[in-house]
C-alpha positions in Angstrom: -3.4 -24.0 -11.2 -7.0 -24.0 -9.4 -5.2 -23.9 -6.1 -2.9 -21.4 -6.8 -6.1 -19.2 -8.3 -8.0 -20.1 -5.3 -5.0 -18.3 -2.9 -4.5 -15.7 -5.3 -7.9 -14.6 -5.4 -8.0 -14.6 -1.5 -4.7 -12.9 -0.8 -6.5 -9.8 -3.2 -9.5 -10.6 -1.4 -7.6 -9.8 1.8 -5.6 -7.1 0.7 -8.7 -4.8 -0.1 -11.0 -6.1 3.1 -8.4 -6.5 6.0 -7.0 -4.0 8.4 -5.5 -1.2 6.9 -6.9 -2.1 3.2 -5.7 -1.1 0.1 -8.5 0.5 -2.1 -7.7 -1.5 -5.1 -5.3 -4.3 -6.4 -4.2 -6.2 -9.6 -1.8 -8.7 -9.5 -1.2 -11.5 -12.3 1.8 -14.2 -13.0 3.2 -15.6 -16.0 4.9 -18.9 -17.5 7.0 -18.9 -20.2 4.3 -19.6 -22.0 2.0 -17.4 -21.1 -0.2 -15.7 -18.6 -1.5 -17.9 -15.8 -3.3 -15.8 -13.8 -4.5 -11.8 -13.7 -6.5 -11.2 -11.0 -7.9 -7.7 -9.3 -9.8 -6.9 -6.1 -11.4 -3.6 -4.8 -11.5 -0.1 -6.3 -9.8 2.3 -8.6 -10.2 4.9 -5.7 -11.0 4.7 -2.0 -13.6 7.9 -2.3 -15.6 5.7 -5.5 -17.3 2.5 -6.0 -15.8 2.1 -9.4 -14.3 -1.4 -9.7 -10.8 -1.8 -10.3 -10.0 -4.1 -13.1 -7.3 -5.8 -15.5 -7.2 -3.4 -18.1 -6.5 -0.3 -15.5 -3.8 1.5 -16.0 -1.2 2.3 -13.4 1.6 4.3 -12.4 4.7 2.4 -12.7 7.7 4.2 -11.2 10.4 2.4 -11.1 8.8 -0.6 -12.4 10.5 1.3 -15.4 13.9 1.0 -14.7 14.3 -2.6 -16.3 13.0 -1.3 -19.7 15.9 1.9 -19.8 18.1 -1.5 -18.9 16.9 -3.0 -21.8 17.0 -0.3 -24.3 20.6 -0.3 -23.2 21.5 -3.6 -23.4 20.2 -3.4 -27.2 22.5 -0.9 -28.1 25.4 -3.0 -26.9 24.4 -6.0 -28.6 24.3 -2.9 -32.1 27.9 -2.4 -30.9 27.1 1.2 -29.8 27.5 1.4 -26.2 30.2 0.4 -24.3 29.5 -0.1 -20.9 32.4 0.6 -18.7 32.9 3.6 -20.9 32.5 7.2 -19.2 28.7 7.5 -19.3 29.7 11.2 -20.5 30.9 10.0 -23.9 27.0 9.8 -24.8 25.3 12.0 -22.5 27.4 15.1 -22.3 26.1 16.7 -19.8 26.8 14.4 -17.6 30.3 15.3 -16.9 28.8 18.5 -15.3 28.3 16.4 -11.9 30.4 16.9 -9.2 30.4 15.0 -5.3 28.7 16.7 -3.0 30.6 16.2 0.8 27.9 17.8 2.6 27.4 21.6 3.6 29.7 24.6 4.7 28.9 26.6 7.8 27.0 28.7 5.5 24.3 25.8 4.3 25.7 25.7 0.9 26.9 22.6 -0.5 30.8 21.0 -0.8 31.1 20.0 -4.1 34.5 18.4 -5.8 35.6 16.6 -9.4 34.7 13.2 -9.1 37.7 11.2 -8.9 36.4 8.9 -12.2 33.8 9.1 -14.7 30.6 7.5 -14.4 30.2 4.6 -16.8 26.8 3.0 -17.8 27.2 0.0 -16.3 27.6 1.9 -12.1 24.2 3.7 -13.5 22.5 0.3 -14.4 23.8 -0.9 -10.7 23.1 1.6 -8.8 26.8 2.1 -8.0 26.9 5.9 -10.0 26.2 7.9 -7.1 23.0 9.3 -7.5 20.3 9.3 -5.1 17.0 10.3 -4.3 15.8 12.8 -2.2 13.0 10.6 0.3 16.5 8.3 0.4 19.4 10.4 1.4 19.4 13.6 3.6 21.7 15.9 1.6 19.3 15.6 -1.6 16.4 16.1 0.8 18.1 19.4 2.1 19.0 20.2 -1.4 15.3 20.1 -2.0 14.2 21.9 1.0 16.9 24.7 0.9 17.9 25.0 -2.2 14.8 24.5 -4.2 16.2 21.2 -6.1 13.2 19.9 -8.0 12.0 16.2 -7.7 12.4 14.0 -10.3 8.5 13.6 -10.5 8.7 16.7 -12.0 10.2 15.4 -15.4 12.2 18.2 -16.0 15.9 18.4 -17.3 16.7 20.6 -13.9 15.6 17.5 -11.8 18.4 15.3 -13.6 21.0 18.1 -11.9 21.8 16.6 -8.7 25.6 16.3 -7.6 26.7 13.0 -6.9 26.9 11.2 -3.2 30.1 9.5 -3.8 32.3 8.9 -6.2 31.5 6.2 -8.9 31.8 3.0 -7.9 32.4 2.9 -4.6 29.1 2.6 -2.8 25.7 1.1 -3.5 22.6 3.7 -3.4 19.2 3.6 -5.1 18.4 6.8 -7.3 18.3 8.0 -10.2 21.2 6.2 -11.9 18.6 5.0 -14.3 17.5 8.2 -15.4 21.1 9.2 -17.0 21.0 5.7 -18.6 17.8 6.6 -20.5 20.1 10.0 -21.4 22.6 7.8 -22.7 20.4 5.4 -25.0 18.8 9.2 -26.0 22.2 10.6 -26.6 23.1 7.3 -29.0 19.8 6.5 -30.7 19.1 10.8 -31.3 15.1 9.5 -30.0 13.2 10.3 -27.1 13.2 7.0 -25.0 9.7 6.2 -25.4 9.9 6.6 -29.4 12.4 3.9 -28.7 10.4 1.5 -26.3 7.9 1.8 -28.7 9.7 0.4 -31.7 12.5 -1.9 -30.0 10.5 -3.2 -27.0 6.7 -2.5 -26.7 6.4 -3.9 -30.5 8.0 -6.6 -30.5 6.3 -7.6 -26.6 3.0 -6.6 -28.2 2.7 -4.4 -24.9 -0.1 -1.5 -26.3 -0.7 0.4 -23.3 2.4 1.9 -21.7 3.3 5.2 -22.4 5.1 8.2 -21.2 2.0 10.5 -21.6 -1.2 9.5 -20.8 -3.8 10.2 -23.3 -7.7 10.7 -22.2 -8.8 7.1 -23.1 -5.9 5.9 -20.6 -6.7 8.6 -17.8 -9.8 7.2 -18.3 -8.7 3.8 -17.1 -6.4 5.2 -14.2 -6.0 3.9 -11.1 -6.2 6.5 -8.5 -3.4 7.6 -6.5 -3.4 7.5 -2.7 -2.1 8.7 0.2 -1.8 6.2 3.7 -2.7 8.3 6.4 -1.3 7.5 9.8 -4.2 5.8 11.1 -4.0 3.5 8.4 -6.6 5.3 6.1 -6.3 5.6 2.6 -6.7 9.4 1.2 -6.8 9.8 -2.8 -4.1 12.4 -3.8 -4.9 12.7 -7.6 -1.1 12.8 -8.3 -0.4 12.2 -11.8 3.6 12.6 -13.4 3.3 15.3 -16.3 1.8 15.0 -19.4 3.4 14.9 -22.0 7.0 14.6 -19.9 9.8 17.4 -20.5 11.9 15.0 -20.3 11.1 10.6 -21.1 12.7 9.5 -17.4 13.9 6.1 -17.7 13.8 5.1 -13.9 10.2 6.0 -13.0 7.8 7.7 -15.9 6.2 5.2 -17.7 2.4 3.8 -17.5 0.5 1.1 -18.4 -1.1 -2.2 -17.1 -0.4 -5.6 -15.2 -1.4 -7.5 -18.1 0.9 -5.8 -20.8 4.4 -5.9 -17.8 3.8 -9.7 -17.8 4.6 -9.7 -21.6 7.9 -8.3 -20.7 8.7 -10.4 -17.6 7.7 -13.4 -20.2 10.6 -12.0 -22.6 13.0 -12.6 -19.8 12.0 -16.0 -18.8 12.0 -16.4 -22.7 15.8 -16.0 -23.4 14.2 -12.1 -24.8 12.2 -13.6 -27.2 8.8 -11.9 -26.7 5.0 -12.7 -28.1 5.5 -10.8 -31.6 9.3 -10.6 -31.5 12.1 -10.5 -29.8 14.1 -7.5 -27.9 17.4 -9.3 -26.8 19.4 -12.3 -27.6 20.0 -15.2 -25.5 23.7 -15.0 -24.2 22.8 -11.0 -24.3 20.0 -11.8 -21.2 22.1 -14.5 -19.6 24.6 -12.0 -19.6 22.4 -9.4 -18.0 21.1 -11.6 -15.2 24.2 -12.3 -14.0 25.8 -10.2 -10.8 26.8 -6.8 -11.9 27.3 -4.7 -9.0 30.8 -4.7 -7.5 31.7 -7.9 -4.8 32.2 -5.4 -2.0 29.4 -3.9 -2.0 26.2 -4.7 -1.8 22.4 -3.9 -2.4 21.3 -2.8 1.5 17.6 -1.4 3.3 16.5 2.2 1.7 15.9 4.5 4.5 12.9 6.5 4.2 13.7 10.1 4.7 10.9 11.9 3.3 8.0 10.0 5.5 5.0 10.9 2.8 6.9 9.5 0.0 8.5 6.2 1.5 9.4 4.1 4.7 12.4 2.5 6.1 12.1 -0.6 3.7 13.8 -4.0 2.5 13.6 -6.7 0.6 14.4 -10.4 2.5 16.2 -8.6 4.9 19.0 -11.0 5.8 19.5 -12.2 2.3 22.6 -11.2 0.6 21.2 -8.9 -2.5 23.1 -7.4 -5.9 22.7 -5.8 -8.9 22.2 -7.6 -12.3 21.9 -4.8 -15.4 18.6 -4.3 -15.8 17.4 -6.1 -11.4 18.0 -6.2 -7.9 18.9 -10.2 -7.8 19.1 -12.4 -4.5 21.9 -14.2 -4.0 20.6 -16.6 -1.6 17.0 -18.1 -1.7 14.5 -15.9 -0.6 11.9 -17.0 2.2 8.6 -16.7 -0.1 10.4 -20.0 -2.1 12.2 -17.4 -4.9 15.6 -19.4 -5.4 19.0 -17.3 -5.6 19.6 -15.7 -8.9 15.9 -14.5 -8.8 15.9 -11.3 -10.3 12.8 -8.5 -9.4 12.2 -4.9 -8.3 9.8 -2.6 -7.2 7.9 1.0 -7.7 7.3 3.7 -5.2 3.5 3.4 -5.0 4.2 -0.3 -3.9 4.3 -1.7 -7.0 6.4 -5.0 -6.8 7.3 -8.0 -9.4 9.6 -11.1 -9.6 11.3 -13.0 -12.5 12.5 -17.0 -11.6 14.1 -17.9 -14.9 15.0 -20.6 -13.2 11.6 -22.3 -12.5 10.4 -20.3 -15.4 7.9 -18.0 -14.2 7.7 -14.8 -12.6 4.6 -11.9 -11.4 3.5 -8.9 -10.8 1.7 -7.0 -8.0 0.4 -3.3 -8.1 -1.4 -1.1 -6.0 -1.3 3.1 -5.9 -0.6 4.1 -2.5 2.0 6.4 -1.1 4.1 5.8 1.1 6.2 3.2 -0.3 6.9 -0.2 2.0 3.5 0.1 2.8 2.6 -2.6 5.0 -0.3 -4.1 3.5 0.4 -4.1 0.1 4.0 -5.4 0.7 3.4 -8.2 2.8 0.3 -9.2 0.9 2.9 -9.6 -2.3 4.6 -11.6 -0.5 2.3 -13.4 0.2 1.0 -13.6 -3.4 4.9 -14.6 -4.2 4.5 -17.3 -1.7 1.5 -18.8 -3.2 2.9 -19.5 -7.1 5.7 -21.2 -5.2 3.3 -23.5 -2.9 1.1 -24.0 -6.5 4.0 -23.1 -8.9 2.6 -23.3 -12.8 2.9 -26.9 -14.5 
């Protein structure tokens, strides 16, 4: 493992020194065993000389979405969810949503019944038809014109979007995952993190994700920043509210590198994690496997709100799906992940990979706005590369 620390440390090295620098990284990688490497670079803020380190805490977006997957997938193994039943049968309110078709001459919206009811498994896939506004035009005119809030708001009113299409007919990131942590709510009668923290962050021994941050984790936060079109880095102080109105599933929680390798290591692990375990073994071989329809497919996400993201895609080129709780590649990727590699990402170019396969798997976080930004996505890549060139014995 010397070479692959040797690389690692330079790739951070790089990422916080090189043209267009991020302020601060930490990046670490896993074996089934345990962690191999966690390794940060720079500072927690661009405007400081405060080092980052491996205990900060970051904002995970939609790093989060494979935990509301999990939560899920534990109430199916209880016998209590039933994926491909109308996701409405455990989150009411979710038969309220109708199909937007666009706008009348008038600038209001078209709306219509859906055709069929949602079920959990299209909101785990991204095949629901929800979106997000810095994705899809009509939510970002639904913002602009209508005063639709943005789901960084945590509120119950930003959950009320109509739906793009009807269920299971297209592919579209958004917040699908949201109305999944509704329905594990709606079954369990908790608040999603009071169920993390009993079914997943105890049994992981994961201690510092949360929902809310607390003043001993703000005190360990890594600071948010804005890239600025010359390629400088701005810190924005945006942090998602405190306690949250509402626990969202596909973007709220918090916490550090360290404690989101214990959870890829329960997925190269079969679901057994370090002081228990969250799923059973045909449960995650299960869940690994393709998901999302055969027609369709997971495509580039087109950034429509320019502060928030870019136009941006994983291996573009390479077929891509949906497992439950991942985006998985159906072909092998060029930074040495084979097909069936599972992995995601967050908006403030947070990215992370699990090869159950070769039985390992990483993560790489920064806190900089706009997503697909260039130096923190090509520089996990290149991180990626590395534990493939210098994989763990």
């Amino acid at each position: 493992m010397t070479e692959f620390r040797e690389a690692a440390d330079a790739i951070l090295q790089a990422a916080v020194t090189g043209d267009a620098p991020v302020p601060g990284v930490v990046a670490g990688l896993t074996d089934r065993n345990d962690t191999v490497y966690l390794g940060a670079a720079g500072n927690r803020r661009v405007d400081g000389d405060e080092p980052i380190t491996v205990d900060d805490i970051f904002a995970l977006f939609s790093t989060t979405k494979a935990f509301t997957a999990t939560a899920a997938l534990q109430l199916v193994e209880q016998g209590k969810l039933d994926l491909d039943a109308p996701a409405q049968n455990y989150a009411p309110w979710l038969a309220e949503a109708q199909v937007i078709e666009g706008f009348d001459s008038a600038g209001e919206p078209i709306l219509r019944t859906p055709k069929t009811q949602v079920t959990t498994r299209q909101l785990l896939t991204h095949s629901g038809g929800f979106g997000y506004d810095f994705f899809n035009e009509n939510y970002a005119r639904l913002a602009e014109e209508k005063g639709q809030p943005s789901v960084i708001t945590a509120t119950r009113a930003a959950l009320t979007t109509p739906l793009l299409f009807d269920p299971g007919t297209k592919w579209e990131y958004g917040s699908n995952i949201d109305w999944a942590g509704q329905v594990v709510e709606g079954i369990t009668g908790k608040r999603l993190g009071e169920v993390f923290a009993s079914e997943i962050f105890a049994p992981l021994g994961i201690e510092s994700f949360t929902f809310a941050l607390d003043d001993p984790r703000r005190a360990r936060l890594a600071g948010m920043h804005d890239r600025n079109a010359d390629g400088s880095l701005t810190y924005n102080g945006l942090e998602l509210p405190s306690p949250p109105d509402i626990d969202f599933g596909g973007h709220g929680l918090y916490g550090t590198v360290g404690d989101y390798l214990k959870f890829i290591r329960a997925w190269l692990n079969d679901g057994q994690g370090d002081n228990g375990r969250i799923l059973q073994a045909d449960t995650v071989e299960y869940a690994v496997k393709r998901h999302l329809a055969e027609d369709l497919s997971v495509g580039a996400l087109p950034g429509v709100i320019p502060s928030l993201s870019n136009d941006a895609e994983f291996f573009p080129g390479v077929s891509k799906s949906w497992s439950l709780p991942f985006m998985r590649n159906e072909e092998p990727a060029p930074t040495g992940r084979p097909a069936g590699g599972q992995g995601w990402a967050g908006l403030a170019n947070l990215f992370y990979w699990i090869d159950r396969e070769n039985g390992f798997g990483g993560f790489w976080a920064t806190q900089i706005l706009p997503f697909g930004d260039a130096t923190s996505f090509v520089k996990y890549l290149e991180f990626e590369t590395a534990a493939y060139a210098n994989p763990p014995a």
